[in-house]
N, C-alpha and C positions, 0 to 999 in steps of 0.2 A: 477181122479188122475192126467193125465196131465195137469186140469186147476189151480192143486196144486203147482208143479213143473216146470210151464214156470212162469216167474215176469209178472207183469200187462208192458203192454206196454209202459204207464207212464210213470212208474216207472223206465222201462229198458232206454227209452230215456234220464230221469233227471240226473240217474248213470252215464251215459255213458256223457251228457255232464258237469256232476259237474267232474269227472274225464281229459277230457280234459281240463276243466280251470282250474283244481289243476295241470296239466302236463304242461300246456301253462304259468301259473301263472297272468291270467287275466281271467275274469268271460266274458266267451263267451253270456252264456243266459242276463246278465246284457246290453250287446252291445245290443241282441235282443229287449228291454225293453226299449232303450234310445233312435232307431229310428223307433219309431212306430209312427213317425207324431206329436210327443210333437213340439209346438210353443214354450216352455221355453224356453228364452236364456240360461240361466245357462246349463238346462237339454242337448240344442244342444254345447256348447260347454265340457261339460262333454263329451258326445257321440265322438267327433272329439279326444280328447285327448285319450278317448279308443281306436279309432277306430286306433288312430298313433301306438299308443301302442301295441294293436295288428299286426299290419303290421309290428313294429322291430322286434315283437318276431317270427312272419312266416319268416319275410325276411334279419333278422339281422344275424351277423356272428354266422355261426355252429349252424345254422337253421336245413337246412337237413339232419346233421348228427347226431345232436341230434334225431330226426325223425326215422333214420333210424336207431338206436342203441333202441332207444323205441320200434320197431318192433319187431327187433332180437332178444334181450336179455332180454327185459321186462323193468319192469318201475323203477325195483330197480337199475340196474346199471344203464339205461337212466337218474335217478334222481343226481347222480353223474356230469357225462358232462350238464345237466341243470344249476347246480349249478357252472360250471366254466364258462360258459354262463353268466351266471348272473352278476358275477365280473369280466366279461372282460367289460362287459354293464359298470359298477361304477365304476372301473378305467378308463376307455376313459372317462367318464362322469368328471372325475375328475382332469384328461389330460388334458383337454380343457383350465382350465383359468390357469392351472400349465405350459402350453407350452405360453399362452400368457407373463404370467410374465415373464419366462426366456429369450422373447426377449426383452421385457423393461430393463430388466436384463442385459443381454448382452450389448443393444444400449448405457445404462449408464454407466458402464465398458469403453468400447470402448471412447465412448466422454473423461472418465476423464483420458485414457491412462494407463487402469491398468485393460486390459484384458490379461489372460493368461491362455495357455492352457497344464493343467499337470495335473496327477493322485495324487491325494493323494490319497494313500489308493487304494481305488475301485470309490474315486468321480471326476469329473473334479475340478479343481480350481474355477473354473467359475461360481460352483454349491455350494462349502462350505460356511459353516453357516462367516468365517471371510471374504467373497467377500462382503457383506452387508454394506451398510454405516450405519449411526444412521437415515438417509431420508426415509430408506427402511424398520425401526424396524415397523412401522404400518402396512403397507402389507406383511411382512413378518405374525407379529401375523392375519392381518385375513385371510390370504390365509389358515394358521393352521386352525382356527377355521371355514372357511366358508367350506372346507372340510372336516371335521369332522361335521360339522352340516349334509352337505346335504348326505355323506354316511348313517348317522345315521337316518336322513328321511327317506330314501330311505329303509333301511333294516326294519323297522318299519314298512311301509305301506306295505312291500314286506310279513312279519310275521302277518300280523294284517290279508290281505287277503286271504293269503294261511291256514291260523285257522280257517276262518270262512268258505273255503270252503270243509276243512279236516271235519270240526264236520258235513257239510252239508250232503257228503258222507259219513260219520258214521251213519248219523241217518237216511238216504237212506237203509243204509247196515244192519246194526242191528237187523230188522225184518226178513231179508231173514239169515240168518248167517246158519239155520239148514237146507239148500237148497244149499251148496255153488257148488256145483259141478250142477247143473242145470246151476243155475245161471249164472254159467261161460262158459257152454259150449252149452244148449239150446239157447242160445242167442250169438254166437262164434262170430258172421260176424261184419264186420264195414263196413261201406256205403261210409264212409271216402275216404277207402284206392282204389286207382283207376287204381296205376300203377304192371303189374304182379308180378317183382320179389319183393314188397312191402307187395304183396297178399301170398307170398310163405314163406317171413320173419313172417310175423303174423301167419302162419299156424305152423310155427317150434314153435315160443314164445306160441302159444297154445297147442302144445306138451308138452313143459317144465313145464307150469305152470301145467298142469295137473299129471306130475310125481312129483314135490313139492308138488299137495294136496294129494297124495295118501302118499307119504312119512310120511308128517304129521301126517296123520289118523293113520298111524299103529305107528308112534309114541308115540298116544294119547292110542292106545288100549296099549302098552307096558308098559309106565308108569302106566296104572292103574291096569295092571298083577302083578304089585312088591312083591314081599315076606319081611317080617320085614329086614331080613338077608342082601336082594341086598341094598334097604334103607338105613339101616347103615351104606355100606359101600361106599355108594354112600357119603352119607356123611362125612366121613372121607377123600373122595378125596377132595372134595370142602375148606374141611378145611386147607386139605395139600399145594392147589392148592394155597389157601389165603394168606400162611405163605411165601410160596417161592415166590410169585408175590410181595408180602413186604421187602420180604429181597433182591430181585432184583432192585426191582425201590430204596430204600436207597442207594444199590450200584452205579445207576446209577449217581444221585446224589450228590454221595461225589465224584463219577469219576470225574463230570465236575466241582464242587469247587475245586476240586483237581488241575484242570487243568490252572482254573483260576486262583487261585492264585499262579500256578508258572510259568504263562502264561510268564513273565520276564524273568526269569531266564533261560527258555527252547528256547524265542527268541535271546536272548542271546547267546546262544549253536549254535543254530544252525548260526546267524550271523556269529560264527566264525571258523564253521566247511566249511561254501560254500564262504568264503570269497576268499580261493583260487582256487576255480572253477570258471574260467575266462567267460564261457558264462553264468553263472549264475547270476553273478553280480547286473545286472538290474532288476532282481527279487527276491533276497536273505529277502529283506527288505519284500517283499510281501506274502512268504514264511512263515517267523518268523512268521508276525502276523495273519498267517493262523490255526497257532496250535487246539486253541482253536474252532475255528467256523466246520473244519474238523472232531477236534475230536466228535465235539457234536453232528452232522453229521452220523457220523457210531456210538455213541453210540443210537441215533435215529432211525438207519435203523436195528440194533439186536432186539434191543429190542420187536418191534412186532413180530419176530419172535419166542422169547421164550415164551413172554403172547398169544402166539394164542399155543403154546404147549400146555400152563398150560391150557390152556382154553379146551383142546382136552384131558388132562389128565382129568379135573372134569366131564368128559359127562353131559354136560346141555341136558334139553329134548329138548327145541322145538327151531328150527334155532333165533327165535325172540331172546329169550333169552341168547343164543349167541352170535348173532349180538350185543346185548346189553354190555354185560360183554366183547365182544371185543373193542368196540369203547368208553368205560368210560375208562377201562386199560389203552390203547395206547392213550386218550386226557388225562388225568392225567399226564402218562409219560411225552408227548412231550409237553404238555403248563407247566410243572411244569418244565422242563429245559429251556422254554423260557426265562420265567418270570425268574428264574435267571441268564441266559444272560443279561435280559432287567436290572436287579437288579444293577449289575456289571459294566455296564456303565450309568445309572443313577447314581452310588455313583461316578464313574468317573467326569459326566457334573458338579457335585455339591459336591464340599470338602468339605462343612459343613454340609451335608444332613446326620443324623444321628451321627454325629462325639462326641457329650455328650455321647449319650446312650450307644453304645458297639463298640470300639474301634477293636477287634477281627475280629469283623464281617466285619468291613470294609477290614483291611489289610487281611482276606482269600476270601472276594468276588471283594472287588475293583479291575477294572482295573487299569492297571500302566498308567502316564500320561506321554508321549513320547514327552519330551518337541523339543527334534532335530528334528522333522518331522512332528510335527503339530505347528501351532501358537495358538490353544486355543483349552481347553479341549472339546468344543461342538464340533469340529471337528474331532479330535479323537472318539468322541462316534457317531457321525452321520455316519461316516469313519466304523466302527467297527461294527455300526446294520447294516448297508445296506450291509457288508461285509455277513453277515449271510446268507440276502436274500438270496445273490449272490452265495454263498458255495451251499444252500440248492437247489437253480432254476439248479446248475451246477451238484453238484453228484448226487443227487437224479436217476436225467434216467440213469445216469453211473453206477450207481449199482444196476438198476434194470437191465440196457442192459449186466451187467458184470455175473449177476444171470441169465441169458435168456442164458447167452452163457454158462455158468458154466456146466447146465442140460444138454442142447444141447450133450456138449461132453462127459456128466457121460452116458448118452443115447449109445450115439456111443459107446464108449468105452464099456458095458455092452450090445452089441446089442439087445439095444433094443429099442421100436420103439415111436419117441418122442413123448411126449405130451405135448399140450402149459399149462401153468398155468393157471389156473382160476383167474378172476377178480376180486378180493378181495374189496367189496364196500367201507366194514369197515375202512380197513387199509389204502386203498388213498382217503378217505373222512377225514381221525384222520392227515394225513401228509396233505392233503392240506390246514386244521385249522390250523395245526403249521405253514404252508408256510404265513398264514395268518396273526395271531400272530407276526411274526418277519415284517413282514411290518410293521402292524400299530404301534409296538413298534420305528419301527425309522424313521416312518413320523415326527413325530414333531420335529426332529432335523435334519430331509433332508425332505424337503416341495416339491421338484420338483421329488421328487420318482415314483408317480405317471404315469410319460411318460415312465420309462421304463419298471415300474412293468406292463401296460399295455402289452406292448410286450414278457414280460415273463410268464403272463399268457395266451396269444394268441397262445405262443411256447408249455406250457407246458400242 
């Protein structure tokens, strides 16, 4: 019986290290494989570029703390800070020849005596798409396109690896499946871990995981207890749940067409409401053209709140299934208001772009082109996507910090005794795709974005 129920020791070692290089996101056994004494040149330098490779990911930024969040908490929220690791990796990477150009940049500015330094918007002068001469239109398009090629390398080989070693561990896994609590716990220790309180984090994470398989299991006997009666009614929540997640996200929607297109009219208003607030002055302009990226902003941060209601009003059986139907909802939501942010000033950069087809659709999505404050419309839309970033890198912690302190005091106030939130994987896995989405929506009309979204995701 027990030679049933422990895994072949094979076995247990190939899991365990196709697991670390789906967690590292480089094939550890492969490194094994490369310096076994091959004379290939190919083969030794392949081996050296793993071997680099592996050194940034142990020794590169929010190494150990990735590590150490893997112990703790497990590999589902660990697989979260992996992935902002990741793109903090391809924006420096991307840094690099965007910080070179900005000082060629600069240098040629400076020589022709039409360097300046001023905000438009949220960009420096120095940085807008009209500081460009017609000398500069070639490096301009391939700084675009060499950065977009090699992101797009890069997530590619990043996808192609991590598939091949997800199926590897699937078909590891697949034979034991009707063992999994052996599995997991006749075989608990890792050899790895060396330092104590590392030894006592893994001891907790193996507590956890063990209260999630046992949850499961009685979840599996529950569901297959069902009476026609609960079925039914189970379904009718699912379908209730469907109708009001439809009629929510619509609202959400026309809110922000809404807002677009009286995005003028409202900066307008308020121009002339703070016009007589004397230390406002110097920001009233930045204010107005706040409206929108704000509002879309908190309609962005509701919104997962009521589709994780709905989601809790249809009682899904099993956490996967949730997690599922969380994180399609809330990226639906949040890339389907990007995309028409990104819409809105794309008809902005291009006055003819669509202007036969439906004339409507432009004057209720277009943005307005601010001719007193910008000299050409790519600046305005360059000005107004990187504005997004910047709203969304800015209130995002401010209302999670402003929610942290909310509880805090309903706690006190109802004494009673606080508890921190749980780390919702779904929901800042679906907002840091949106954070993601409004980047690449306004690289190509601000190319040196790069230097500073690195630092904003090193912040965030």
């Amino acid at each position: 019986m027990i030679t049933i129920l422990i895994p072949p020791a094979l076995s247990v070692h190939r899991r365990a290290a196709a697991k670390r290089a789906l967690f590292a996101g480089s094939s550890e056994e492969e490194e094994d494989v490369v310096f076994t004494g091959t004379s290939n040149v190919g083969g030794y330098f392949s081996g050296l570029v793993r071997s680099f490779n592996h050194w940034l990911v142990r020794k590169g930024p929010l190494a150990g703390d990735v590590r150490t969040i893997q112990a703790r908490f497990g590999d589902s929220v660990a697989s979260y800070f992996l992935f902002c690791r990741w793109l903090v990796w391809c924006y420096l990477l991307a840094a690099l020849p965007a910080a070179v150009w900005l000082v060629t940049h600069c240098i040629r500015l400076i020589s022709d005596g039409a360097f300046t330094f001023w905000i438009i918007g949220v960009i420096p002068t120095f940085m807008v798409y009209s500081s460009f001469d017609s000398q500069e239109s070639l490096t301009f398009v391939s700084m675009v396109v060499l950065v977009v090629l090699l992101q797009a390398t890069v997530t590619l080989i990043k996808w192609l690896v991590e598939d091949r070693l997800r199926c590897e561990l699937d078909a590891l896994e697949e034979d034991q499946k009707h063992v999994q609590f052996a599995r997991t716990f006749l075989v608990g220790w890792d050899n790895n871990t060396a330092k104590g309180h590392e030894v006592e984090e893994l001891r907790c994470s193996n507590g956890m995981q063990l209260a999630v398989l046992l949850a499961e299991d009685t979840a599996a006997k529950t569901t297959a207890s069902r009476t026609l009666r609960q079925k039914a009614l189970l379904f009718v929540r699912r379908c209730l749940g469907m109708v009001v997640y439809m009629a929510l996200q619509l609202a959400a929607w026309y809110a922000i067409v809404l807002l677009t297109a009286s995005s003028r009219a409202l900066a307008t208003w308020i121009l002339n409401e703070l016009a007589a607030v004397s230390w406002l002055k110097g920001f009233t302009s930045t204010l107005a053209v706040s409206i929108v990226p704000v509002g879309v902003t908190i309609i962005n941060t509701i919104m997962p709140v009521f589709i994780k209601l709905i989601t809790d009003i249809e009682q899904w059986d099993s956490a996967k299934t949730i997690t599922y139907m969380l994180v399609t909802r809330m990226y639906l939501a949040k890339i389907l208001n990007a995309c028409i942010q990104a819409a809105s000033y794309m008809l902005l950069a291009n006055p003819y772009l669509i202007s036969r087809i439906d004339t409507n659709l432009r004057r209720n999505v277009e943005q307005g082109y601010d001719s007193t404050s910008f000299e050409c419309r790519i600046d305005q839309a360059s000005s107004g996507l990187f504005q997004l970033v910047v709203t969304e890198f800015v209130l995002s912690p401010i209302i999670a910090a402003a929610s942290l302190l909310a509880a805090k005091l309903q706690a006190k106030v109802s004494s009673k005794a606080f508890v921190k939130p749980e780390f919702e994987v779904a929901k800042n896995m679906v907002s840091l795709l949106y954070f993601q989405a409004l980047i690449l929506a306004s690289f190509p009309f601000f190319p040196m974005s790069p230097i500073f979204v690195t630092l904003f995701m090193f912040i965030r």
